[in-house]
Structure formats: structure tokens, C-alpha cells
VEXGU-734103 format. One record per residue (C-alpha): residue in one letter; residue number from 1; x, y, z. Coordinates in pm, whole numbers. Layout:
REM residues N
residu  num  east  north  up
a  NUM  X  Y  Z
...
END
This chain:
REM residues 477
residu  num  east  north  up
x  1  0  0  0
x  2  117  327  -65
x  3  204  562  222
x  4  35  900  361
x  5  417  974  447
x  6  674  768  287
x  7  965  683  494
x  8  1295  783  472
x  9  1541  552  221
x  10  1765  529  533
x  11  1477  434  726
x  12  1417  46  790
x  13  1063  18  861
x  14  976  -271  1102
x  15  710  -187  1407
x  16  624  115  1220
x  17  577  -59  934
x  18  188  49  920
x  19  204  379  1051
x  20  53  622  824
x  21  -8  372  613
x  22  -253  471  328
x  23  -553  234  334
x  24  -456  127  652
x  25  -721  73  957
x  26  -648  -17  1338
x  27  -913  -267  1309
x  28  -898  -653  1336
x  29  -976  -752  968
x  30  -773  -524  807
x  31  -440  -666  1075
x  32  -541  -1031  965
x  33  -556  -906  606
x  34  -170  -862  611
x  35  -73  -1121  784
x  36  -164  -1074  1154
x  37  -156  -1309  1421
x  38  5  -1566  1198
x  39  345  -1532  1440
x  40  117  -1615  1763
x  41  -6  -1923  1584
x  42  341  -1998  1535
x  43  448  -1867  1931
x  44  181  -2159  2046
x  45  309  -2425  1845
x  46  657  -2393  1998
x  47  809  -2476  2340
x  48  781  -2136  2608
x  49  1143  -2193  2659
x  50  1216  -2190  2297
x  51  1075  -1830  2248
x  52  1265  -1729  2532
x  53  1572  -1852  2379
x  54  1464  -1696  2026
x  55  1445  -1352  2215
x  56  1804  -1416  2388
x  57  2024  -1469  2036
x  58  1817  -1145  1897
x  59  1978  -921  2163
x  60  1691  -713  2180
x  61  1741  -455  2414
x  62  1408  -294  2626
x  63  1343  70  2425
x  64  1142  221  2697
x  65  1457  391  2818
x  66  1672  170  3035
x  67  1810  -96  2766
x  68  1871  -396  2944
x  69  1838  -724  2767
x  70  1459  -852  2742
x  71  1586  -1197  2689
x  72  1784  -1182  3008
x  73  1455  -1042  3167
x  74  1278  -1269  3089
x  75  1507  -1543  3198
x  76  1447  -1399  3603
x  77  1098  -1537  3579
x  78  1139  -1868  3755
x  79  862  -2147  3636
x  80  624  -2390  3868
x  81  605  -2143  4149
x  82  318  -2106  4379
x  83  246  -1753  4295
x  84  104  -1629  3921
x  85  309  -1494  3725
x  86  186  -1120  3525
x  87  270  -944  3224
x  88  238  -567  3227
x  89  323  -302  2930
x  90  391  26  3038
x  91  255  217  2809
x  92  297  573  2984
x  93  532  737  2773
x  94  589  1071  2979
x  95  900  1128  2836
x  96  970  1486  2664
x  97  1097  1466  2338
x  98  923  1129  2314
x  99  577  997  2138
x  100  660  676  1948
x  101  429  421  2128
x  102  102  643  2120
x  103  119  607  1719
x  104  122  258  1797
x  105  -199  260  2016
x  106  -369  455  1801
x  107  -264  328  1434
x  108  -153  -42  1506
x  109  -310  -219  1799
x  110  -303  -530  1701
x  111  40  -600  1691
x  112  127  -452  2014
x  113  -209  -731  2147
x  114  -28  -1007  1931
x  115  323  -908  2067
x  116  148  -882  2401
x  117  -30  -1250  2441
x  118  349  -1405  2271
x  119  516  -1264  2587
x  120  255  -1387  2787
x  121  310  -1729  2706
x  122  649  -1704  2686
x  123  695  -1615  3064
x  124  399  -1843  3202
x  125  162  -1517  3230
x  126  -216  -1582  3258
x  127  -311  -1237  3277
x  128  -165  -911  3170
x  129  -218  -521  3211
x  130  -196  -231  2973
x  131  -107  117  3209
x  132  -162  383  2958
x  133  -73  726  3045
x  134  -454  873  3142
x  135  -366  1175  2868
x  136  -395  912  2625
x  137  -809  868  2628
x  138  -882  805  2279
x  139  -576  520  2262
x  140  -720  365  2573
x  141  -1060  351  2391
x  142  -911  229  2099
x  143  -724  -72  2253
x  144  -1032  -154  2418
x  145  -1187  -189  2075
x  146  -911  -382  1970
x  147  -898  -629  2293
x  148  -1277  -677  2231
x  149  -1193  -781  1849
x  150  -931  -990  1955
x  151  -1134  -1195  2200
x  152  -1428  -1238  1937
x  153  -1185  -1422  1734
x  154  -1070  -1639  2026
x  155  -699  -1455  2016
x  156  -762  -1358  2356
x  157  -915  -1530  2674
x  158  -974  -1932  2734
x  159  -787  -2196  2492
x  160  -654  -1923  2251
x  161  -666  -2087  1901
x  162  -694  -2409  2056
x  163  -369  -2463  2241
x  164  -462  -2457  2607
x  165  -340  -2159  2690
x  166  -589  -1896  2876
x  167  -470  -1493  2822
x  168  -673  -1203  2943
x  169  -502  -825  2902
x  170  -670  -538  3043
x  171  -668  -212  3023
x  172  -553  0  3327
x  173  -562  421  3269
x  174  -332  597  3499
x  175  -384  940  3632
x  176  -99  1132  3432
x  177  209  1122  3643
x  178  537  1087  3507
x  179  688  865  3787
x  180  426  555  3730
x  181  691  506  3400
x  182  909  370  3628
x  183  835  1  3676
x  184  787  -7  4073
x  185  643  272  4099
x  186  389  185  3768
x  187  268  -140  4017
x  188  213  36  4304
x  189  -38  276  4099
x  190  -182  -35  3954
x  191  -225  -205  4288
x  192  -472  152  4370
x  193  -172  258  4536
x  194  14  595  4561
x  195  315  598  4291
x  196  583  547  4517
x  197  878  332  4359
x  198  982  57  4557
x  199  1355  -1  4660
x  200  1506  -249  4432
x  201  1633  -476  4641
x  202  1412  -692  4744
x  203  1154  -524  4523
x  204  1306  -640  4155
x  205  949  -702  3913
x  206  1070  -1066  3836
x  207  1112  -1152  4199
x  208  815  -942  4380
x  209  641  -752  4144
x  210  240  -721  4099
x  211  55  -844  4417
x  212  437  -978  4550
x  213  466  -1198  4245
x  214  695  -1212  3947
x  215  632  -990  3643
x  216  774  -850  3401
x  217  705  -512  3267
x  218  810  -446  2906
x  219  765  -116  2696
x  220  519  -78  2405
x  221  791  -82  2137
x  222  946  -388  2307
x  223  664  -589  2340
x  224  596  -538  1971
x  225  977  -653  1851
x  226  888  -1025  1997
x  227  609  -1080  1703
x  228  884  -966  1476
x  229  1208  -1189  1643
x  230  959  -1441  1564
x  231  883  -1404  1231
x  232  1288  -1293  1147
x  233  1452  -1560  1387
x  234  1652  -1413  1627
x  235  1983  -1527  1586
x  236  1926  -1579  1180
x  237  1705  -1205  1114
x  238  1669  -987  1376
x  239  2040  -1017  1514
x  240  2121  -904  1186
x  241  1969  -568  1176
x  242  2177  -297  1335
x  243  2515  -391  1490
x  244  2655  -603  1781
x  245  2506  -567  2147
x  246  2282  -280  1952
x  247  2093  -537  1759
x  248  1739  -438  1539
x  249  1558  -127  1470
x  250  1455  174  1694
x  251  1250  414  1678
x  252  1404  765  1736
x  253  1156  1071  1740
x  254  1331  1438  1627
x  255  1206  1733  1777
x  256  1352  2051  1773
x  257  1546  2267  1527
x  258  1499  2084  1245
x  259  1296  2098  925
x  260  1145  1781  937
x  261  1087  1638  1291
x  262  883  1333  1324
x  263  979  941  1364
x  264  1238  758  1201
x  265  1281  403  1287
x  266  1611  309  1159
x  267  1817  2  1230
x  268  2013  93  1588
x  269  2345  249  1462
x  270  2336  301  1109
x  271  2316  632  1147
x  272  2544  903  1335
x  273  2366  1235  1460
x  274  2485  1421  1185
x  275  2302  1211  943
x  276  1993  1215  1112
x  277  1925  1576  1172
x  278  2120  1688  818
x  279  1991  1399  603
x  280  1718  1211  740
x  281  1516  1574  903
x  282  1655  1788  648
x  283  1888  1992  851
x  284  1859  2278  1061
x  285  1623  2572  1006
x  286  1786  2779  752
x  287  2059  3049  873
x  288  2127  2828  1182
x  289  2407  2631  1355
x  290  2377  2323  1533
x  291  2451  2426  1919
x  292  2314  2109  2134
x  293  2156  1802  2111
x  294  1965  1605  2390
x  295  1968  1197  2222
x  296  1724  1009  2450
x  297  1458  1252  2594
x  298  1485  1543  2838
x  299  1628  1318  3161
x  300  1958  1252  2895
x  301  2254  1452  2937
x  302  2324  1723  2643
x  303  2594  1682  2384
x  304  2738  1957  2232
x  305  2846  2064  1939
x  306  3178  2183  1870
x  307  3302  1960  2111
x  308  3556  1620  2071
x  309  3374  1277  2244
x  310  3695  1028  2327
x  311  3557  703  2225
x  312  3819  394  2259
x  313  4136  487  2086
x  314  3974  804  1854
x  315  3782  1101  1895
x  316  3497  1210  1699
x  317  3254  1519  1655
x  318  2901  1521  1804
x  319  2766  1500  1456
x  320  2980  1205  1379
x  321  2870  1016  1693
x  322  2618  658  1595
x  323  2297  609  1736
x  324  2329  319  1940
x  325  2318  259  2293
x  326  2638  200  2386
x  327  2825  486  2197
x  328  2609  784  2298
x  329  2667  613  2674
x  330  3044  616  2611
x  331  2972  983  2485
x  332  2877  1049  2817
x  333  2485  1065  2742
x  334  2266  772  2666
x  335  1981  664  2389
x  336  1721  643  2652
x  337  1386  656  2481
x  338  1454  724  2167
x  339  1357  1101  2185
x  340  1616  1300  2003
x  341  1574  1700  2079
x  342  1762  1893  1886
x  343  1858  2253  1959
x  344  1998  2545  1724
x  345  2183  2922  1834
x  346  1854  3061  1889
x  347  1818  2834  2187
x  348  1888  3027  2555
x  349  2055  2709  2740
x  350  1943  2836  3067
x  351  1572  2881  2962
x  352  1587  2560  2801
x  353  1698  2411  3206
x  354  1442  2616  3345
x  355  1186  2460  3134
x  356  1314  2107  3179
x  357  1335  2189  3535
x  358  960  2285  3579
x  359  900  1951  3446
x  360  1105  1799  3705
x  361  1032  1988  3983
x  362  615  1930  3893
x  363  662  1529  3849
x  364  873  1452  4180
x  365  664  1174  4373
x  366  806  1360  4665
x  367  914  1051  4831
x  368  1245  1076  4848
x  369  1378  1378  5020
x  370  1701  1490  4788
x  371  1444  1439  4477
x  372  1169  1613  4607
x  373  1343  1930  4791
x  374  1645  1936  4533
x  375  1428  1917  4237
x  376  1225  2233  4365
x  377  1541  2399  4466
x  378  1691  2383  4079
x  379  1340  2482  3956
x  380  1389  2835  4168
x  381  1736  2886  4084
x  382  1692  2925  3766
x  383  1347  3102  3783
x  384  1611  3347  3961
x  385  1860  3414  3710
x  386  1612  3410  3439
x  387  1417  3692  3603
x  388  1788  3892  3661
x  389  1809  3789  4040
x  390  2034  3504  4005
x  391  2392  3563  4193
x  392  2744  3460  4081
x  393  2760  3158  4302
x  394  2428  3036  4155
x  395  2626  2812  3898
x  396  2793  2634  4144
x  397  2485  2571  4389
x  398  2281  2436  4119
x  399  2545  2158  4042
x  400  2586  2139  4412
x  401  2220  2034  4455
x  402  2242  1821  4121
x  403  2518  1626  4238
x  404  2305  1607  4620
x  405  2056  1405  4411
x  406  2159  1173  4176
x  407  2227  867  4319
x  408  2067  916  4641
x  409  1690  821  4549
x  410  1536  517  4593
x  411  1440  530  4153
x  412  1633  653  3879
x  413  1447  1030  3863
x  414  1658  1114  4145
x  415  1891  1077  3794
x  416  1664  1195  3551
x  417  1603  1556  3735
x  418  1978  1594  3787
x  419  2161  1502  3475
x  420  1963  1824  3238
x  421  2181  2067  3561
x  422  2499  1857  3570
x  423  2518  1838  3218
x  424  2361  2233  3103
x  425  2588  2383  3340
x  426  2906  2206  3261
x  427  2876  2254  2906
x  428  2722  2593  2891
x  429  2810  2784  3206
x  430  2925  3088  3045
x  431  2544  3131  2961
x  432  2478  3084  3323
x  433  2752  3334  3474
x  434  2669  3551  3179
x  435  2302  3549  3376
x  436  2388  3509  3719
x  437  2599  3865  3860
x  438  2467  3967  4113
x  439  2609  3946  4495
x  440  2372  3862  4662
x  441  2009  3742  4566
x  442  1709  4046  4562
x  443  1464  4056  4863
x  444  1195  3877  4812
x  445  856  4049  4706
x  446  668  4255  4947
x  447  379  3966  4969
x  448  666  3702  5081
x  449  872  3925  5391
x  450  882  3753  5676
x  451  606  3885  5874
x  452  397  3796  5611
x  453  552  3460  5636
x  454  471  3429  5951
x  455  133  3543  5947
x  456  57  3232  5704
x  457  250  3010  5937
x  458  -32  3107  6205
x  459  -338  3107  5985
x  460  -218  2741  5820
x  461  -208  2589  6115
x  462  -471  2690  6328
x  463  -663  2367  6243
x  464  -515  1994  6186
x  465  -577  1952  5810
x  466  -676  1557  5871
x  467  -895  1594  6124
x  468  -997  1960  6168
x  469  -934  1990  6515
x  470  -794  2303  6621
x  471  -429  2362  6744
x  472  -217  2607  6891
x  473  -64  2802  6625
x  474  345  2758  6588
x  475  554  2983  6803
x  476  746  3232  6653
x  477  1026  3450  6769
END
């Protein structure tokens, strides 16, 4: 069928092979029309172990953000238990800079369902859960639509096709936080729970996951990979695509400075950076220079431009640099989720933190206490020395409290809020001390002096907030 938008020639259409497709409907006869479900007949004619082991030789690596091995993932999941095992996809890309899997929802549903119940049986799963971000409505309605088609045609539920094996998938809409895309803290909202992540250890999915039990939790790109390892091979197809250790396809979504942002899903590697943005997006916006590029959505560290990336034994541009996991890692970022934002000489580097840092600052679960203080704390310094208050030392204190963070939270956002400082104002402090002059910070407004201050202290806590009982308001000096 021909396309609404044609890819790319560099492009290597594999998941996204019937996105945008012209003629092309999310519903159940028009999937079976080209072929679908054929690999799940094929999944429940085989040994569990056997997919398993097809998964292993492809390499494929989990593109939700964190890239470790699904084979090896899957491998955790220990069989004949007493407890169930589950099967959830997180489908609540929060991500800036990333929206790869909603096109999936919404265009291809199928596939992700087939991908879904091959996983399923794969693992020993009986039952499995799609979270979907709740700002995604329409694509929970659709894969509702899609689940119902899919049982109706006995692809879904009791004895699928006639094998024995019994798969249910539901749909589960979160509320719209960014934290419940980490994979703890994603159960305890779907156990009703505040989105708290859970230290890891004991708390590892595979081990005591959903209701204490094993699960795994997979990303909606993932997930859909396993109908295609199964139709490629692992070792014989899909190993082939892209290079060692950075095996298949991914999709990378450009957004940004460039003429033609969008998705691309090429095979991982066969690109560099400057061949995606000048090529494959048509370059830069005309009269510009490349200044900065973010490779794997807003929690990745910058790159950029202009300077040298010591890889092994060379050293290379930031244009020159592949797109595969473990080069942009070595290049002291990391492919993440695929989201690729990239920034021109028009950007302001320390607006561009602010505005990452609002994000940040909003999205804290407030758990931990370095996350949820420090995050707020970066948020106002450079609120600060974007409104012309910020002070000379403000620089330092904002890598200060960056460096407080990361690795001192119970999930990796203690990471993802602190990487965008440590990395903005290492490469682009002379924007921030250009900024930040002052001696000493301003006073604050009239409404916030500290009589004022303590005149809310005394009104806010003249009654318990729980329970409404009055109290004794705190003393003050």
C-alpha cells in the first residue's frame, strides 16, 4: 500500500511498518488481512522456553529507556512457582521529546495485542495489564476496541486458538504522572496505590512484582519486537539488523530545530547524529548552527556541538557520533527513549533548564527527600537568574544540589532531574555566569517578607488539616 508519508530511504521500517499507512485501519480484519496473528499461531506451536531462547540470540534490548536485555529479563521469571506470574506493558510514555508508542496505540493495535499475548506465554503469564498514560483517552478507547476484536476471534481469553493456553489483558488508565513510567512505581499505581517506587532490592518485578509476584514489565515498542524476532529468527534475522550488542531497529523521534521532525525508525546504529538531523530531518532551520543536542529525551545529558567525544582509541565530533546505545553512553549521554531533541543558536541554554526543570520539579513523587526538595530547589534557581536575580555563586549551587541528588533516590528520577543541571551547566556555564551577577540574591517580594511569612504560618495551622481539630498556632520568635 502506498504511504500518507513515505519513509525515509535510510529508514528500515519494522514496528512502524503500518504507521501512516494509506488504506490502513487499526481494526482486526484489516491486521489479519496482512498477515496478523500468523506469528502467535506460530508462538503456540513452539516450546515457552524456545521463544525465550529466540528472544536471547536477537539481543533485543528494552526501548522504553533503560536498555537492558529482554531476553535476560525474561530469563528472572522462575517457572512452577506457587504464585502467578503477570505481564504488564507500560505504556505511559511521559518522556519529553518522546511519542513513538502512542502512534502505535492509536494506528496499530493489534500487533502490540499479538506481541502482548506471545510474551505472555512465553513467561507463564495468565493475565496481563496495559497502564496507559490517562492523557492518552482516545488510545485507551481504541485498545479496548481492539482487545474486544481480539477476543471475538478467540486470540484472547480461554484456549486461545486451541492450544490450552488462557490470556486475558486489560486495560488499566493511569492518572498522568510521570513517575508511574518507572516500573515499581507503575505497580504500586496499579495495585490503587500511591506511585511510590519501591527499593530495588528486594523489590526487583521478576522476583516481587504485581501483588508480590513475578512480572515483568516491558515497553510498548518492546513488546511489539517479539512478534517480529519471531517471524525474522533471532539469531538468523533480527540479530542481523543494526550492529553487535545494539541489535534491530529503533524508533528515534526528532524534535527541535529541524525541518522535518517526526519518527524515524532506523536500524540501531546506522546512522550518526549528523546524518539524522542533516539527512534524514533535512537539517537545521535555515541560517542556523547546530549548538546542542539532547539523544534520549529530556532526563539525557546534552551533547554539544563543537566539542571532541573520546571514544576507545579516537575522537569524533558530536555529529559524527552513531545512534546506538552503547556509543552515545560512552559519549557520556545515553539513547534512553529514543527522543532525540535537537537545539539550534537561537536556543537560551538556561531557559531551556528552566523549562526542563519545571518539568522535574512538577513530576517529583516527593518521596524521596534529595528528589523532592532538590528538584524544587533547581526549579527556583533558575526562575532566579532568568528573572535577573540570580547571583554569581548560583552556577555552582545548582550543580551542588544536582550532584546532592543523583544517586541518592530510591528510583532513577533522582537521575533523571539531575543530569539536564549537571550536564547544562558544565557545558554551557558561560550562559549561566553571563546570567547570574549579582552578589547577593534580591529581597523577596513585598507579599513574601517575613512577617507575612509568619502570618501564614499562624493562619495554616490553626486547624489539623486531617482531622480539623484546632491547634495552637506555631511559636514564633
Amino acid at each position: 500500500m502506498p504511504r500518507v508519508r513515505p519513509p525515509h530511504p535510510r529508514e528500515k521500517r519494522v514496528v512502524f511498518k503500518n504507521i501512516d499507512r494509506e488504506g490502513w485501519t487499526n481494526d482486526l480484519n484489516c491486521y489479519l488481512n496482512d498477515g496478523g496473528y500468523k506469528q502467535l499461531e506460530q508462538a503456540l506451536k513452539m516450546k515457552p522456553e524456545e521463544i525465550v531462547d529466540e528472544v536471547k540470540k536477537s539481543g533485543l534490548r528494552g526501548r522504553g529507556g533503560a536498555g537492558f536485555p529482554c531476553g535476560v529479563k525474561w530469563g528472572f521469571i522462575k517457572r512452577g512457582g506457587p504464585k502467578p506470574t503477570y505481564l504488564i506493558c507500560n505504556a505511559d510514555e511521559s518522556e519529553p521529546g518522546t511519542f513513538k508508542d502512542r502512534y502505535i496505540i492509536h494506528q496499530d493495535p493489534h500487533q502490540l495485542i499479538e506481541g502482548m499475548v506471545i510474551s505472555c506465554f512465553a513467561v507463564g503469564a495468565n493475565l496481563a495489564y496495559i497502564y496507559i498514560r490517562g492523557e492518552f483517552p482516545e488510545g485507551a478507547q481504541i485498545l479496548e476496541k481492539a482487545l474486544a476484536e481480539a477476543r471475538a476471534k478467540n486470540f484472547l481469553g480461554k484456549n486461545i486458538l486451541g492450544s490450552g493456553f488462557d490470556c486475558e489483558i486489560y486495560v488499566h488508565r493511569g492518572a498522568g504522572a510521570y513517575i508511574c513510567g518507572e516500573e515499581t512505581g507503575l505497580i504500586e499505581s496499579l495495585e490503587g496505590k500511591r506511585a511510590y517506587p519501591r527499593i530495588k532490592p528486594p523489590y526487583f518485578p521478576a522476583v516481587l512484582g504485581l501483588y508480590q509476584c513475578p512480572t515483568i514489565v516491558n515497553n510498548v515498542e518492546t513488546l511489539c519486537d517479539v512478534k517480529h524476532i519471531l517471524a525474522m529468527g533471532g539469531g538468523a534475522g533480527y540479530a542481523k539488523l543494526g550492529k553487535p550488542n545494539n541489535t534491530g531497529t529503533r524508533i528515534l523521534c526528532v524534535s527541535g530545530d529541524v525541518k522535518k521532525p517526526g519518527y524515524y525508525e532506523v536500524e540501531v546504529g546506522s546512522l550518526t547524529m549528523g546524518e539524522l538531523i542533516n539527512d534524514v530531518c533535512g537539517g537545521l532551520r535555515d541560517g542556523r548552527t547546530l549548538k546542542a543536542v539532547i539523544p534520549g529525551g529530556s532526563s539525557a545529558k546534552v551533547l554539544k556541538a563543537g566539542e571532541k567525544y573520546k571514544l576507545k582509541d579516537k575522537e569524533i565530533t558530536l555529529e559524527e557520533i552513531p545512534m546506538d546505545f552503547d556509543t552515545l553512553a560512552a559519549a557520556g549521554s545515553m539513547a534512553g527513549s529514543g527522543g532525540v531533541i535537537v537545539m539550534d543558536d537561537s536556543r537560551d541554554m538556561v531557559e531551556t533548564l528552566n523549562n526542563i526543570n519545571e518539568f522535574y520539579a512538577h513530576e517529583s513523587c516527593g518521596q524521596c527527600t534529595p528528589c523532592r526538595e532538590g528538584a524544587l530547589w533547581m526549579k527556583k534557581i533558575t526562575d532566579r537568574i532568568i528573572e535577573g536575580g540570580g547571583t554569581a555563586k548560583d552556577p555552582d549551587v545548582l550543580k551542588n544540589v544536582a550532584d546532592n541528588i543523583a544517586g541518592k533516590t530510591i528510583c532513577a528520577f533522582g537521575e533523571a532531574c539531575s543530569w539536564p543541571t549537571q550536564s547544562f551547566v558544565l557545558k554551557f556555564r558561560d550562559e549561566f555566569t553571563a546570567k547570574a551577577k549579582k552578589d547577593i540574591p534580591p529581597p523577596m517580594p513585598p507579599e513574601y517578607t517575613p512577617e507575612q511569612l509568619v502570618e501564614n504560618e499562624k493562619i495554616e495551622t490553626l486547624h489539623d488539616q486531617r482531622t480539623g481539630a484546632p491547634f495552637a498556632p506555631a511559636a514564633t520568635k
